[in-house]
NUZANU-302409 format. One record per residue: residue in one letter; x, y, z of N, C-alpha, C, O in turn. Coordinates in pm, whole numbers, plus 50000, padded with zeros to 5 digits. Example, Ala and Ser with C-alpha at 12.3 -4.5 7.8 and 13.67 -1.06 7.14 Angstrom:
<pts>
A513194943150780512304955050780513204967050780514244966850846 S512854977550708513674989450714512905000350787513415011450804 
</pts>
This chain:
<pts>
X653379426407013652599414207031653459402607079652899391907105 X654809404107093655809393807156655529388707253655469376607274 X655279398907337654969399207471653619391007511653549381407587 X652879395407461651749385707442651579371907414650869363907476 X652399369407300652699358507281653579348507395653139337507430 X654639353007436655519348807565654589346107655654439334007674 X653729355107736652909355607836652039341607789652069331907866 X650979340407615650289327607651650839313407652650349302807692 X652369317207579653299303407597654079299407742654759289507770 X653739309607812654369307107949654019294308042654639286908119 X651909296207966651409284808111650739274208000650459275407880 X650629264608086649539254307966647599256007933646869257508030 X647289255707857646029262207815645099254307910643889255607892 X645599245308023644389242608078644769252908174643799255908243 X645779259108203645589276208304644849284608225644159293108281 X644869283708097644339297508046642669296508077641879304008133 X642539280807995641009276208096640269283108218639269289808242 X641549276708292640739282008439640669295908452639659301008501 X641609302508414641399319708421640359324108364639799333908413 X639709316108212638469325708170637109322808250636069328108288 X637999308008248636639309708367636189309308497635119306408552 X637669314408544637139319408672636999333308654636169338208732 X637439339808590636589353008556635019350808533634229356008612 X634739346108468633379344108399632259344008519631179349708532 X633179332608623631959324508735632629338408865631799341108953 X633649344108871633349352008984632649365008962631929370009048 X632859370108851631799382608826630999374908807631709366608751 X630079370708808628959368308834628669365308973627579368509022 X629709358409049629529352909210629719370109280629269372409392 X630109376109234630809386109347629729398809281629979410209319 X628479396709177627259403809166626179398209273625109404309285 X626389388309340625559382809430626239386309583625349390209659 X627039386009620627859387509743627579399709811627419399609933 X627509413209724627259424409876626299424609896625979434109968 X624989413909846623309417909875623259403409911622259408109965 X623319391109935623399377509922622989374810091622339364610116 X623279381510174623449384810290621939388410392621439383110491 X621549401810292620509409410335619459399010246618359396110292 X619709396410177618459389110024618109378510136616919377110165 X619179370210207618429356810356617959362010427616969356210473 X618289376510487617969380010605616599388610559616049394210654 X616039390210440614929394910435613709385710430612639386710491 X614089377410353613499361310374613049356810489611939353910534 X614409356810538614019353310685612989363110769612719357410875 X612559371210762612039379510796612839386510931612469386611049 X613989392010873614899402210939615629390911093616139396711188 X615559379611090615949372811176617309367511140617359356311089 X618859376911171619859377711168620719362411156621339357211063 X620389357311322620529346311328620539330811259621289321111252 X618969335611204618089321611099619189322010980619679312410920 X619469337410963619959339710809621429330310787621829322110705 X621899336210902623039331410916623459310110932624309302310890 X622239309711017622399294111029622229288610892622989279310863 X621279292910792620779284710691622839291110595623589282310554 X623029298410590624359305110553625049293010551625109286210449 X625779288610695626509281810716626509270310686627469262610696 X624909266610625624529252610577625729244910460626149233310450 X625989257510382627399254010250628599253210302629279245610233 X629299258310407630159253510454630139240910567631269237110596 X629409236210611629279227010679628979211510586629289200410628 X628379213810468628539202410396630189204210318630919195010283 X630379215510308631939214610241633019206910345634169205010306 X632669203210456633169200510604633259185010517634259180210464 X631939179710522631849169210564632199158510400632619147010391 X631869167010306632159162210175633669162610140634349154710074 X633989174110202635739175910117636939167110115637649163710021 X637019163910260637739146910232637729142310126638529145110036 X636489131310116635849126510003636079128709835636289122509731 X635869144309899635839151009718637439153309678637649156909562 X638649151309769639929148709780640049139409749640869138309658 X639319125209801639869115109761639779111009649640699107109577 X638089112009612637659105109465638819116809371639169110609271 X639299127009372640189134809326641399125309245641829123709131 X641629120409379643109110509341642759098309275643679093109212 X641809093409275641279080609239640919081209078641429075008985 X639789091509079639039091008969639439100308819639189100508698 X640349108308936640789123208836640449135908861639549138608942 X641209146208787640469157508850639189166408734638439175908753 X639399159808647638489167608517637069159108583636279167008531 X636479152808630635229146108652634659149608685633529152108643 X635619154208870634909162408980634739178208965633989184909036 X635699184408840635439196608835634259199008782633439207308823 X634129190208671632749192908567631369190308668630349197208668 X631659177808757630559176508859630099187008919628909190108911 X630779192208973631289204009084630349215509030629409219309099 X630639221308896630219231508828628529232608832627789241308878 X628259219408761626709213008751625629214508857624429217208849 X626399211908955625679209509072625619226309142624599232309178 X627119231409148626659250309160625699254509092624879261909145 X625579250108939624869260108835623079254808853622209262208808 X622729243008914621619241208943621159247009084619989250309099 X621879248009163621509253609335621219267709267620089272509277 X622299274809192622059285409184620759292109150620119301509196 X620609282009034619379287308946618089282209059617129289309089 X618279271509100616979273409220616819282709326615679283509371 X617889291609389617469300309436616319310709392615709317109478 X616079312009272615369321909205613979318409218613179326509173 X613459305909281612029298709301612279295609422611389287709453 X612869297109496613169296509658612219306809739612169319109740 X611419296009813610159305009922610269300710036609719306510130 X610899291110051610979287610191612629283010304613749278910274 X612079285710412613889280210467614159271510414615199271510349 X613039255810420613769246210330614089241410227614609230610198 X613629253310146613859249310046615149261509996615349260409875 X616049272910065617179273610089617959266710184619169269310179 X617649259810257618669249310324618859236210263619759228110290 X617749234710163618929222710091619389231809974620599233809969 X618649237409883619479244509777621179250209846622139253709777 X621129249709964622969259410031623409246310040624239245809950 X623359233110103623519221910114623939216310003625019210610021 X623489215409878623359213109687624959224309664625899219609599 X625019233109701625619245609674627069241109732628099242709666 X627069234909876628089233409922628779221009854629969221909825 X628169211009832628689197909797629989201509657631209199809655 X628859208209536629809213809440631119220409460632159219409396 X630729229509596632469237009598633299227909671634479231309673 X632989216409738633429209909802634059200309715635219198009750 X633609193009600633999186309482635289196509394636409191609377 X635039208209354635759213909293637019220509320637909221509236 X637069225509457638429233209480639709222309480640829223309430 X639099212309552640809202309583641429197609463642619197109432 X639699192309358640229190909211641099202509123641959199709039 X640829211309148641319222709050642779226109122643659226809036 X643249228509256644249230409319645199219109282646319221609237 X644709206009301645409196109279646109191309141647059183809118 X645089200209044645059198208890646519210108857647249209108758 X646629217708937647599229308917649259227508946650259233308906 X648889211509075650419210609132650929200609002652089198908963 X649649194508950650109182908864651049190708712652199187508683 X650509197608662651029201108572652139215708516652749217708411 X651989224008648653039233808641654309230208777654109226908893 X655889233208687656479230708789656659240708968656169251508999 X657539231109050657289243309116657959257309148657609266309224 X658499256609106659099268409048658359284109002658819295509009 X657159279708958655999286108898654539282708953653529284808886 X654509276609096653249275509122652469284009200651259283809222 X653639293709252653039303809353652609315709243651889325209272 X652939314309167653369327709008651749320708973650809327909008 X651409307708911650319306608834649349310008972648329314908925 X649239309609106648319306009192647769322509241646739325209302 X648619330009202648519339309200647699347409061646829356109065 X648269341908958647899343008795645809340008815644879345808758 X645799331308896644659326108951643619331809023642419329409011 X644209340309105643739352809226643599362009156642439365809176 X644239370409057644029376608958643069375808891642239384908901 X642849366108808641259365608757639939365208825638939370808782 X640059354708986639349358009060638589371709082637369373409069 X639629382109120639329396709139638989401209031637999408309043 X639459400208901638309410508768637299409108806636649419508801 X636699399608852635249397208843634759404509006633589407309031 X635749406309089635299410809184635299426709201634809433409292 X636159431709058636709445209061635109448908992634649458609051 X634369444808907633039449508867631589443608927630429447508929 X632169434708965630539427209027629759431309123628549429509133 X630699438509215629639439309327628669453109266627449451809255 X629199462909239628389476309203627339477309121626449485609106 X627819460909040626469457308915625759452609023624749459009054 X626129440109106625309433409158624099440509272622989436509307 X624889452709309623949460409386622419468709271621289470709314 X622829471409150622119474409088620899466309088619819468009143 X621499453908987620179442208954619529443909094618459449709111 X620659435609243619539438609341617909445709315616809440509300 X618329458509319617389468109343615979468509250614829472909261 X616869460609141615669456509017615069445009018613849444309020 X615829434809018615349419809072616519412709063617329412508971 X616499403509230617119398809239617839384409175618999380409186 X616819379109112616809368109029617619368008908617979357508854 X617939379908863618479384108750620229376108735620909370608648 X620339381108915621879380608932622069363008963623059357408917 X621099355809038621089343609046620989337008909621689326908893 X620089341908789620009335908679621929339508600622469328608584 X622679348708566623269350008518624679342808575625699339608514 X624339341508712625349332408822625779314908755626779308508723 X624009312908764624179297108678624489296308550624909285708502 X624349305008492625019304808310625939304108316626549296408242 X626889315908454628129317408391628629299408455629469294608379 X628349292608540629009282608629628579271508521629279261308527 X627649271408431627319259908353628359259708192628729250008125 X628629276308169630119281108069630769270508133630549258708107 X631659275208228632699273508279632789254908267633699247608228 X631559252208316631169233908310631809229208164632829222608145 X630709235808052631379230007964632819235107873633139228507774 X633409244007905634709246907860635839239507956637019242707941 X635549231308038636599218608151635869211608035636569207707942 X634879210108032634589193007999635359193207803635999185207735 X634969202907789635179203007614636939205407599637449200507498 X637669211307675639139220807603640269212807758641329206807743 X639629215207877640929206407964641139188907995640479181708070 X642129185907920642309172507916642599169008099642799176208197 X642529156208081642409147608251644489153108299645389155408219 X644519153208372645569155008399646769146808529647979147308552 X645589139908586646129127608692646189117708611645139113708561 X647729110108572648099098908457647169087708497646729086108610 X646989082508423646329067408426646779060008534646139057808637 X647689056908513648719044908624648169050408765647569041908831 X648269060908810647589070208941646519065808978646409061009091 X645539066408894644289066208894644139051208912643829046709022 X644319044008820644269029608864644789022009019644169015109099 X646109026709016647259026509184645959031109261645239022409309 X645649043609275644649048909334643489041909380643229040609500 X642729036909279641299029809295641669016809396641029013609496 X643139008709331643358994909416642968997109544641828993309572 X643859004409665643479005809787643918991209869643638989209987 X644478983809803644638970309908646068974509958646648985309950 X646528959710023647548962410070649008969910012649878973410092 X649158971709871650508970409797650438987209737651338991709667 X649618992509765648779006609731649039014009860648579008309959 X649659025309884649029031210009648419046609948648199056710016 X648269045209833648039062109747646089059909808645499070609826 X645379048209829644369045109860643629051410008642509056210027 X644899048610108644669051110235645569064310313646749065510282 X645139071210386646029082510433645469084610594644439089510640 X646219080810631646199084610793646549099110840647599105510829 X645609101610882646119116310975646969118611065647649128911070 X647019112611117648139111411241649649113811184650599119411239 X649549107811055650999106810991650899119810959652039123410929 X650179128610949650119143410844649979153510950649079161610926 X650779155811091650799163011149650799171311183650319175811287 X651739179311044652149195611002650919201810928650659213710947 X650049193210834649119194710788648099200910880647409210210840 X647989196310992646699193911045647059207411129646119215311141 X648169210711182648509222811206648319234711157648059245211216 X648489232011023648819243910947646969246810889646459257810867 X646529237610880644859238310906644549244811001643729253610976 X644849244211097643939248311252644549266611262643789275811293 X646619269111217646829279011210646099292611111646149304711131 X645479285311007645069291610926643569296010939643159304210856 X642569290811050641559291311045641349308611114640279313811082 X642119315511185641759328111174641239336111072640189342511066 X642559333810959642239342010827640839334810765639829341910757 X640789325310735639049320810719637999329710756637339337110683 X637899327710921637569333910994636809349410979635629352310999 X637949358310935638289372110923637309372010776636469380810765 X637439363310684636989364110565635169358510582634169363410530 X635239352010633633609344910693632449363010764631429367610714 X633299368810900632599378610924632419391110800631519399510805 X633469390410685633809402010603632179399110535631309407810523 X632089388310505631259385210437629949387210498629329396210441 X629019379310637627879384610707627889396510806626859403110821 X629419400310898628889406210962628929423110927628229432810955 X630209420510845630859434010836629599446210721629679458410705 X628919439710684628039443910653626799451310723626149461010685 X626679443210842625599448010913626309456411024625649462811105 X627579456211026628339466811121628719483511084629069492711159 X628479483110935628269492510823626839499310860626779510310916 X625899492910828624769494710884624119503010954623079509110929 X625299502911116624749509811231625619524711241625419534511313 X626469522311154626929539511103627199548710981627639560110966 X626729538810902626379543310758624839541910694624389530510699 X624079551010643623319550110581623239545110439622209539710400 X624269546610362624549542010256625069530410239625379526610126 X625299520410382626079512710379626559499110271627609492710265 X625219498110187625339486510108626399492410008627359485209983 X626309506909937627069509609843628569508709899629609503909852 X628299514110001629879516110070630269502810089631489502010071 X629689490010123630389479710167630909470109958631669461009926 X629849480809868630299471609762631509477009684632229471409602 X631529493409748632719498009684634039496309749635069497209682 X634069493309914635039483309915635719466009876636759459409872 X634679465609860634759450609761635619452709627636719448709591 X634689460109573635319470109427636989471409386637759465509310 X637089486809516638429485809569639309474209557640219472809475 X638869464509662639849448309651639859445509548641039442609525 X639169444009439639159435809346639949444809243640919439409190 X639679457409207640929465609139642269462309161643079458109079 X642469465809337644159461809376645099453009330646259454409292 X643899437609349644629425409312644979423409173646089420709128 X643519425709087643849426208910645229432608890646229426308857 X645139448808921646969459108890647969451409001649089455008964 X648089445409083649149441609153649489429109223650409426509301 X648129419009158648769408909268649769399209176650219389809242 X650179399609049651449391209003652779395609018653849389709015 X652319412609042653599419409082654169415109192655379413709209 X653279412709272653719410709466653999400209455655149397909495 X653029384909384653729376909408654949375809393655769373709482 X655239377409242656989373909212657869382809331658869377509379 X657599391809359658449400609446658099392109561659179388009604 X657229387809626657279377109777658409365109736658939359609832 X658879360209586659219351409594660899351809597661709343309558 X661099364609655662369365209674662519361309862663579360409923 X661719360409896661839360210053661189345510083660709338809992 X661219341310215661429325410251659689328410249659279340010243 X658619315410255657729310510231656809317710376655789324110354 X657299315910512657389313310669657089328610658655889331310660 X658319343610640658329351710676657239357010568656759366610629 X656619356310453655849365110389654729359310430653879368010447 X654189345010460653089347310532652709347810653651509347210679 X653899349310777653939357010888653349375910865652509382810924 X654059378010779653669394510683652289394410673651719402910742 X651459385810594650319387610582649249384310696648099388710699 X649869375210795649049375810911648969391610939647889397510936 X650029397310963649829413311072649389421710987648899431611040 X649369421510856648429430410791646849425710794645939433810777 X646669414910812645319411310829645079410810973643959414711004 X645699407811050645689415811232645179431311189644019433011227 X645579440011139645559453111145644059455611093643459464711150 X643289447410976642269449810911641239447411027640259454711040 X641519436111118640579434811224640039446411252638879449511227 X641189456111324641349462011428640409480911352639719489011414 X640949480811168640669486511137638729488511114637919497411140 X638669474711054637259475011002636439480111145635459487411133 X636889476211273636269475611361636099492811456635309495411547 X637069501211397637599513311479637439524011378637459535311426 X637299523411267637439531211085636389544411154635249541111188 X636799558711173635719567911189635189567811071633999570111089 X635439566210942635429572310834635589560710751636019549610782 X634899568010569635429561210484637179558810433637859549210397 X637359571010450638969571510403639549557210489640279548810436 X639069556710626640079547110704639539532710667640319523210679 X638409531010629638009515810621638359517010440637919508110367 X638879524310402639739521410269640869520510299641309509210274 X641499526310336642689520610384642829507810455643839501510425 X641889501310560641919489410610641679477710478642359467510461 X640409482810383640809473310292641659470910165641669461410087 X642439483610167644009480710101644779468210225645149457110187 X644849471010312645909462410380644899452210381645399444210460 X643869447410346643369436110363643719430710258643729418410249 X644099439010156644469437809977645359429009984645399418809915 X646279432810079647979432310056648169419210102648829409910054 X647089420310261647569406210326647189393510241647809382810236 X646109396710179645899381410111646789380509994647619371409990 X646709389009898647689388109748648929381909828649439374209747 X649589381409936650559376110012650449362210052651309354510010 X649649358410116648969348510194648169340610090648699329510093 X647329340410015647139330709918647849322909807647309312409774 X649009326409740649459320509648650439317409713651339316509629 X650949314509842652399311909925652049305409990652809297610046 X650469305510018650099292710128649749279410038649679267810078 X649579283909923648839268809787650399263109774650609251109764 X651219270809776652519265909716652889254909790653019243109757 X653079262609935653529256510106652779243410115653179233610176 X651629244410046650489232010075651609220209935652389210709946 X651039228509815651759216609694653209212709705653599202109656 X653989220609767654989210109792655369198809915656289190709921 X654349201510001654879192010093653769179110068653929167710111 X652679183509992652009169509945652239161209898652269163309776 X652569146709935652939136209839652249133909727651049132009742 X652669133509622651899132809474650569124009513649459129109500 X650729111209560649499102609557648429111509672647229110309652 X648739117409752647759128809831647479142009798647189150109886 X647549145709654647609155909668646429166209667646409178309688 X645139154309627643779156309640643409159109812643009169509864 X643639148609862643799150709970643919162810090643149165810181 X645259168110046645769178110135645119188310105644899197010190 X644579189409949644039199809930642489200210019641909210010064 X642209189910022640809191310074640749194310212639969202210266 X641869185710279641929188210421642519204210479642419209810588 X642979207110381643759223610447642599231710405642279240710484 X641839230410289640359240810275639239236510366638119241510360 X639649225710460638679230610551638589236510657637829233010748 X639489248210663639419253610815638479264410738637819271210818 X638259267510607637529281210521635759268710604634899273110679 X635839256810559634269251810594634169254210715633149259210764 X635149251110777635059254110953634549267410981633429269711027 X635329274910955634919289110975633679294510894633139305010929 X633229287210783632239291910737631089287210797630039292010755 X631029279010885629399269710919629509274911055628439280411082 X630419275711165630209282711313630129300111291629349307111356 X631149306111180631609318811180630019329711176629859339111254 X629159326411088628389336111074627719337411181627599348811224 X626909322911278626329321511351626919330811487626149337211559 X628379330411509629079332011622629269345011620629179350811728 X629629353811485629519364311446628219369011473628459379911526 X627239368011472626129375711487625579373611623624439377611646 X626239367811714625609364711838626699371511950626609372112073 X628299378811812628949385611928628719397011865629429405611918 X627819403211740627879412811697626789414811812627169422411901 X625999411411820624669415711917625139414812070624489419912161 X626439407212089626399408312278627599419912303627729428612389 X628349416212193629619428712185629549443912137629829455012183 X629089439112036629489450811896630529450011775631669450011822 X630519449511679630569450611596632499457211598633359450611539 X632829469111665633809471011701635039462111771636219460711740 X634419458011853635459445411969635099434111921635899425211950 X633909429411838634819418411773635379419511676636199411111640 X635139427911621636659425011508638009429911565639029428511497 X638049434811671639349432411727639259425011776640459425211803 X638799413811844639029401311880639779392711820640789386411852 X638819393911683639629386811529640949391111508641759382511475 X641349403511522642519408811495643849402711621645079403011620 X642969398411705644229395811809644609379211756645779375411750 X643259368911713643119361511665644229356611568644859346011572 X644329367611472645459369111351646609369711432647269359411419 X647179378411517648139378311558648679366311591649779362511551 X647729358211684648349346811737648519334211636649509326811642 X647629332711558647429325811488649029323611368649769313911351 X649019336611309650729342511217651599332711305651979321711266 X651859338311433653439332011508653049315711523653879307811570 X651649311211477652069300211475651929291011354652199279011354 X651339300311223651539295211111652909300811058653109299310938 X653679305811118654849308511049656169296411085657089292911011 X655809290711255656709278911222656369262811214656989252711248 X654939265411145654659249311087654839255210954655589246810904 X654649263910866655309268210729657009265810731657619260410639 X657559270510839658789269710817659549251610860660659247510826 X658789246410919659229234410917658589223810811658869211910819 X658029227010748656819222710602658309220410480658859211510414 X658409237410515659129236610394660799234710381661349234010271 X661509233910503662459222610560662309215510538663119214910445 X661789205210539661449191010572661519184710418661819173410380 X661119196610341660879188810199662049196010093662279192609977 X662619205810162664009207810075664939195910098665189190810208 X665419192409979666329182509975667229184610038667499196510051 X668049175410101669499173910191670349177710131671149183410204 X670669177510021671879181409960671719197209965672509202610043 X671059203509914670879218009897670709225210020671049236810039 X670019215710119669919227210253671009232610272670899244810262 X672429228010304673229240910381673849251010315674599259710360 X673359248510174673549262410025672659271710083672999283010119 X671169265510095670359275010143670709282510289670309293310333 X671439274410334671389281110508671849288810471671179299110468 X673559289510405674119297910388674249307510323675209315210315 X672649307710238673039324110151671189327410262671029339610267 X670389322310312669559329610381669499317510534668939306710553 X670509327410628669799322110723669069319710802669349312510898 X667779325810780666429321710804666089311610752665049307910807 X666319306310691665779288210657666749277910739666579265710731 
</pts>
């Protein structure tokens, strides 16, 4: 029981927080996800397109809110906007289940988006504040981990309820997101100091934690635009790759939830392992690594004769992200200036809104002029290019913010930095 003990003294209990309940809220999210798809497009009355536009409705308000939900972040705190955040998911959700019309799923996805748009920069931002960094790629990962339990059982339930009623999985969606509401509001204390928050709100001249120019955040805005492939790749996984299943599988819904399944096993048994083991290598080259394994998934999902091979494509889809997510949060939290750190978070998660509000639409209009095959190698060439050029705004990110004194220690025991 040592061990145990070590492990819960390692992080502070507002991590342990977020782990139960992001377990809690993704099995339940990832029982809605391999049918979530077909459930619009039946609605819609099999009109691919419609499904997809009203889709993109949640990432396109995450577009336009997330700034915002960055800023009030730094200003107000991050325990406010999380609890907001939650509230506002756990009510969209539960209205889906009385949902009869487009418009009345295009504002319920709209309602839907605002919340995730409030919550991620808070919770990311809440993570740089209180673990050092030393340990932030380790907890961000610790993070991805719980994510996936819920993704390692949800989808195979979620295909079940499907078949029984769909409402079931939307009702148990908002319970779990209204848990999660009140275990932030009741057990995680505020964690942006007072003095911040106040500095913050001023905004006049003697304040600049108030105002943030883009122009000054150059690498940022880069490393946004480099990253929007992998978005991207994750946007079609989600509408198209499903209906590309479809046209050569009969079974395809099971098959697309038992690769889901798959992912979500991998990461639970291995993604704290990989991280710490990525963290022997520079920041630049492991998520250059996870670009070409996610290049390869393109190429796979799109060419797979077989099940064996589109399991294998989504092992390496496994690998590339357990790589690429907790190395890219890090890359982000250290080059953020403390008073931005709401901020950066909001502005680098939106190349996921970007890609989520054009991706489905664009996806289904090259699944129908292309196929299903060539574009996802499209995507895959996408990744390629995209890696060689998130690997040297990562590598000048994280230059820039190693201290002067230590750089030529570092040159000299890896010279790749």
């Amino acid at each position: 029981m040592v061990w145990l003990y070590n492990l819960i003294a390692r992080y502070d209990r507002a991590i342990w927080i977020r782990v139960i309940g992001t377990i809690l809220t993704t099995f339940a999210g990832f029982m809605l996800r391999p049918f979530l798809a077909f459930y619009l497009y039946d609605r819609m009355d099999g009109n691919l397109l419609l499904a997809a536009m009203v889709t993109s409705l949640q990432p396109l308000t995450s577009i336009i809110s997330g700034y915002f939900a960055g800023s009030l972040s730094d200003r107000y705190g991050r325990k406010p906007l999380m609890v907001a955040a939650l509230l506002i998911e756990s009510i969209s959700m539960m209205g889906y289940i009385w949902a009869d019309s487009i418009y009345t799923f295009a504002c319920l996805t709209i309602l839907n988006g605002i919340g995730a748009s409030l919550f991620w920069p808070a919770a990311s931002a809440q993570v740089t504040d209180i673990v050092p960094e030393e340990k932030r790629s380790e907890v961000f990962a610790l993070l991805h981990t719980a994510l996936n339990l819920g993704a390692a059982s949800g989808p195979l339930i979620g295909v079940a309820l499907y078949k029984i009623n769909p409402g079931i999985a939307f009702g148990i969606c908002s319970l779990a997101l209204f848990i999660y509401c009140l275990l932030i509001a009741w057990q995680i204390p505020e964690t942006l100091p007072q003095e911040k928050r106040i500095q913050a709100r001023k905004g006049d001249g003697e304040s600049s934690a108030g105002r943030m120019k883009l122009f000054e955040h150059k690498t940022l805005i880069w490393m946004t635009l480099a990253a929007i492939p992998v978005s991207f790749l994750y946007s079609q996984v989600e509408i198209i790759l499903p209906q590309h299943l479809r046209t050569k599988y009969d079974d395809f819904l099971t098959i697309f939830a038992t690769l889901m399944t798959i992912n979500g096993i991998l990461v639970v048994c291995c993604q704290i392992a990989i991280a710490k083991f990525a963290e022997r290598f520079p920041a630049h080259r492991v998520i250059l690594t996870a670009y070409l394994f996610l290049a390869c998934v393109g190429f796979g999902y799109g060419w797979a004769p077989g099940l064996l091979a589109l399991i294998l494509a989504e092992t390496l889809f496994t690998i590339g992200e357990m790589l690429y997510g907790p190395q890219i949060q890090k890359a982000i939290s250290v080059m953020a200036p403390e008073e931005f750190r709401g901020r950066y978070f909001a502005i680098f998660g939106a190349n996921w809104g970007i890609t989520g509000t054009i991706g489905p639409s664009v996806g289904a209009i090259a699944f129908r002029g292309i196929g299903g095959a060539y574009w996802f190698s499209v995507l895959g060439l996408l990744l390629l290019i995209g890696g060689l050029f998130q690997y040297r705004f990562v590598k000048k990110a994280m230059l820039r913010q190693a201290p002067p004194s230590t750089q030529p220690e570092q040159q000299a025991v890896s010279p790749s930095l």
